[in-house]
N, C-alpha and C positions, 0 to 999 in steps of 0.2 A: 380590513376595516373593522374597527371594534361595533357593536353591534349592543344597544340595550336591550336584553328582553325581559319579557314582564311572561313569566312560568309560573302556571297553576300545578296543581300537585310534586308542587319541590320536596314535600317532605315523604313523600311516597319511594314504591315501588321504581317506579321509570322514571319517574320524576326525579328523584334524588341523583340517578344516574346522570342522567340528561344535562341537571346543573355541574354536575361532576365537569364533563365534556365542555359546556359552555366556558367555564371556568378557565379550563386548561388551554382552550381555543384562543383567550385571548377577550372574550364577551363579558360582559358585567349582567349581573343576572339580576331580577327583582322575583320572588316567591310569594307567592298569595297563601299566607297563613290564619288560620281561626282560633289561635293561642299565642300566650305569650309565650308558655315553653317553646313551640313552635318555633316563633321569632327568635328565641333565644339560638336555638340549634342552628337556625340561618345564618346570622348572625354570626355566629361563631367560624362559618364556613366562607365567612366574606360575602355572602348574599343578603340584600337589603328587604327585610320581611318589610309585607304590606299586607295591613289587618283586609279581609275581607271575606266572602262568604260565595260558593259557587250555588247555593241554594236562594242568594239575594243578588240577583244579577244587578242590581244598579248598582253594586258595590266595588263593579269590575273595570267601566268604564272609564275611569280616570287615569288607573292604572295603562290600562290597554294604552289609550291617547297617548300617555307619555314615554312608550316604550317605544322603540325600532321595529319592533315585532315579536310575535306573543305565540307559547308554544304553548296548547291545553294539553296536559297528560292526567290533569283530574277528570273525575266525574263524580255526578251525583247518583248513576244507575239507574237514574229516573229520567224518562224520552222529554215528557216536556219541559222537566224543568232544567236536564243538559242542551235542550236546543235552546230556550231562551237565554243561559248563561254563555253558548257561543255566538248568540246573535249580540249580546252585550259585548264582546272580548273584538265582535268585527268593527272598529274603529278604521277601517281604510289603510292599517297596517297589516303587512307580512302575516297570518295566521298559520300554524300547523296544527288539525285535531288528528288525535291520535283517535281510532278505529278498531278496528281488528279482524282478524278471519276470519270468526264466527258468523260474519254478514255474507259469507259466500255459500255455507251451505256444506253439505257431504259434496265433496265434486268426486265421488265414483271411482276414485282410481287413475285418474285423470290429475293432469298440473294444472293449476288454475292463475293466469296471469291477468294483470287490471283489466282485462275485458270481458273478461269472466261473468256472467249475469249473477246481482244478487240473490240470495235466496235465503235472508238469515233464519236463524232458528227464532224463536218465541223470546228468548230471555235477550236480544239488541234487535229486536224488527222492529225498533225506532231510527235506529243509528245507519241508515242509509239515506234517510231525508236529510240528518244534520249533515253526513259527508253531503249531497248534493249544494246544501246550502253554503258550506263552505266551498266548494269548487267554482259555485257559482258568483260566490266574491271574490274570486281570483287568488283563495289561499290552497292550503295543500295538506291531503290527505294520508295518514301515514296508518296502515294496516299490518303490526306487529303478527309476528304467528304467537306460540308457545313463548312466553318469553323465561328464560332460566339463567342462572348465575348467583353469583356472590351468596349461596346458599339462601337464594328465596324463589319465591314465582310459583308457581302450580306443583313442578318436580318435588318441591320441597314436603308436599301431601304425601306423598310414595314414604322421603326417606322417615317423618315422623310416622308413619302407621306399620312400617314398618320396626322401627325403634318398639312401640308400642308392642306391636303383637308379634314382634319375629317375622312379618310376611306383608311386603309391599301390597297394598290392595289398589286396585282400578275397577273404574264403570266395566261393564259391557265384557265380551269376550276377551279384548286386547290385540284384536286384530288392526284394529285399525291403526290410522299414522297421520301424526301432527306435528307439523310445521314447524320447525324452532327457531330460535334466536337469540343470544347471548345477551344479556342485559348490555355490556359494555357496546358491541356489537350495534345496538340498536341505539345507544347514547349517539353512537358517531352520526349514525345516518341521520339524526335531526340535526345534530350540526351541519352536517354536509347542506342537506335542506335548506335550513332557515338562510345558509349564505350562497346557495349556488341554485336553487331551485326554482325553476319556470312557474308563473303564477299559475292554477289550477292545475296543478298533478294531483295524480294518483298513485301512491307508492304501496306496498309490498315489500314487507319485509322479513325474511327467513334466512336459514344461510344454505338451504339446498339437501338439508337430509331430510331422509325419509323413513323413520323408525318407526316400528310398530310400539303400542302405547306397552304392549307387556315385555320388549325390548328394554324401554325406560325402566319401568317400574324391578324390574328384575333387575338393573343398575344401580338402583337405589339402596338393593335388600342387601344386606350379607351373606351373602350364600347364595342370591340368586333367588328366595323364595318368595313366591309372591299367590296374590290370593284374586279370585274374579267378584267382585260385589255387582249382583244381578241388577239389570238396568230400574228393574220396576222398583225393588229394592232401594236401589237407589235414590231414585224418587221422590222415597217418600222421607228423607231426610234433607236430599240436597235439592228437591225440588225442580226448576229450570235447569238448572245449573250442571243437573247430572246429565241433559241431552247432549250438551255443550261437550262434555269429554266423551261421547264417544263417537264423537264426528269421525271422518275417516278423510281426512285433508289433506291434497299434496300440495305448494305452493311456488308460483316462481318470482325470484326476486332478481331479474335480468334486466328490468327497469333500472332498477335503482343502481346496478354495477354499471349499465350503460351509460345512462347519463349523470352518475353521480362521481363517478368512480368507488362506488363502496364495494368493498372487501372485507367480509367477516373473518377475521383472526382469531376468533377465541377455538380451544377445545369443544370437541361436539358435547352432547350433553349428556352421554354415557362417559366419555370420559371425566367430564366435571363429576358428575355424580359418583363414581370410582376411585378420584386420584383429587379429585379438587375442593372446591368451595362447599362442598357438602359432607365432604369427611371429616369427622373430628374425634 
């Protein structure tokens, strides 16, 4: 069954993916845009731009209404003004907020599957209220890991600093290990979602490796070389953001194979970063 959704962050990162899949699925998509370029770009892609603003949540709810169900992959990175833009998007339709892993914490060395106790770090220790809030209107919650491909996402830091100084640089030792998932990879699983998904899940999503960060970053570099940028260091340029990369995350995403049927196809992410979307 064809399906309208009404997609925040179409013109992004996951988002643009996301519509990619919708697309191809068979779904008519509407994209929440703050330009006309914007609109234009949608537009051009067979996506029906709708002027609005996720920082003016009254600007969401017409939209939402008229859609079949509504997939958020934007945000504003701000707790209360992303809760009140999803509590505008919950019109009594289908909902998916996209999340992430960062709200689980360092799990130790350990897999951490949805029942895993939150524990986020400082820079989303909002974004487990909005997950409950949406679980608790019977939508569903989707917690990408690392997400990588099509030469963007996080990885893509390695291969420019690398480009830059000859030597992939990362937070912290590099011991640690985060969670991946193929941009393409993770477009499917919202589609699988939005049309087969039990109302209030919790999903997880990764595709099951477990690489250490100076494993990546060393697949970034040419030659293998790569550099440690000390976490304090760190800090004081990337602020939150630098705790965030040196989590030490393993993740399971057995949920989502189970009841979704999702199967991640794409190359790991040393071999993207080797042989694929990031070599040029």
């Amino acid at each position: 069954m064809q399906l309208k959704v009404f997609l925040t962050g179409a013109t992004g990162y996951i988002g643009g993916a996301v519509a990619d899949a919708l697309l191809a699925a068979g779904h008519s998509v509407t994209g929440l845009v703050r330009s006309d370029d914007a609109a234009r770009k949608l537009a051009g892609k067979g996506i029906t731009p709708y002027r609005g603003d996720l920082t003016l949540p009254k600007s969401l709810g017409a939209a939402a209404l008229a859609a079949d169900a509504v997939i958020h992959t934007g945000t504003t990175n701000q707790g209360p003004l992303d809760q009140e833009a999803v509590r505008a998007l919950l019109q009594g339709k289908p909902l998916i907020y996209t999340s992430g892993v960062w709200v689980l914490g360092d799990t130790g060395g350990r897999v951490a599957d949805e029942t895993w106790p939150v524990n986020p770090i400082p820079k989303v220790a909002w974004r487990p209220a909005v997950e409950q809030m949406v679980l608790d209107a019977g939508g569903v919650v989707i917690r990408p890991g690392i997400v990588f491909g099509r030469g963007g996402g996080i990885p893509a830091d390695f291969v420019q600093s690398a480009r830059e100084t000859g030597a992939a640089r990362y937070v912290g030792n590099g011991e640690n290990h985060w969670p991946m998932v193929h941009l393409d990879d993770l477009a499917e699983l919202y589609v699988l979602a939005i049309e087969k998904c039990p109302p209030g899940t919790l999903l997880h999503a990764s595709d099951g490796t477990a690489f250490r960060v100076k494993q990546i970053a060393a697949a970034a570099s040419d030659g293998g070389r790569t550099e440690s940028w000390p976490l304090e260091e760190a800090r004081k340029t990337l602020g939150a953001y630098a705790d965030a990369l040196v989590l030490d995350q393993q993740v399971s995403s057995e949920k989502a194979r189970a009841m979704l049927g999702w199967k991640p196809r794409a190359p790991s992410v040393l071999d993207d970063l080797r042989r694929g979307s990031y070599v040029r």
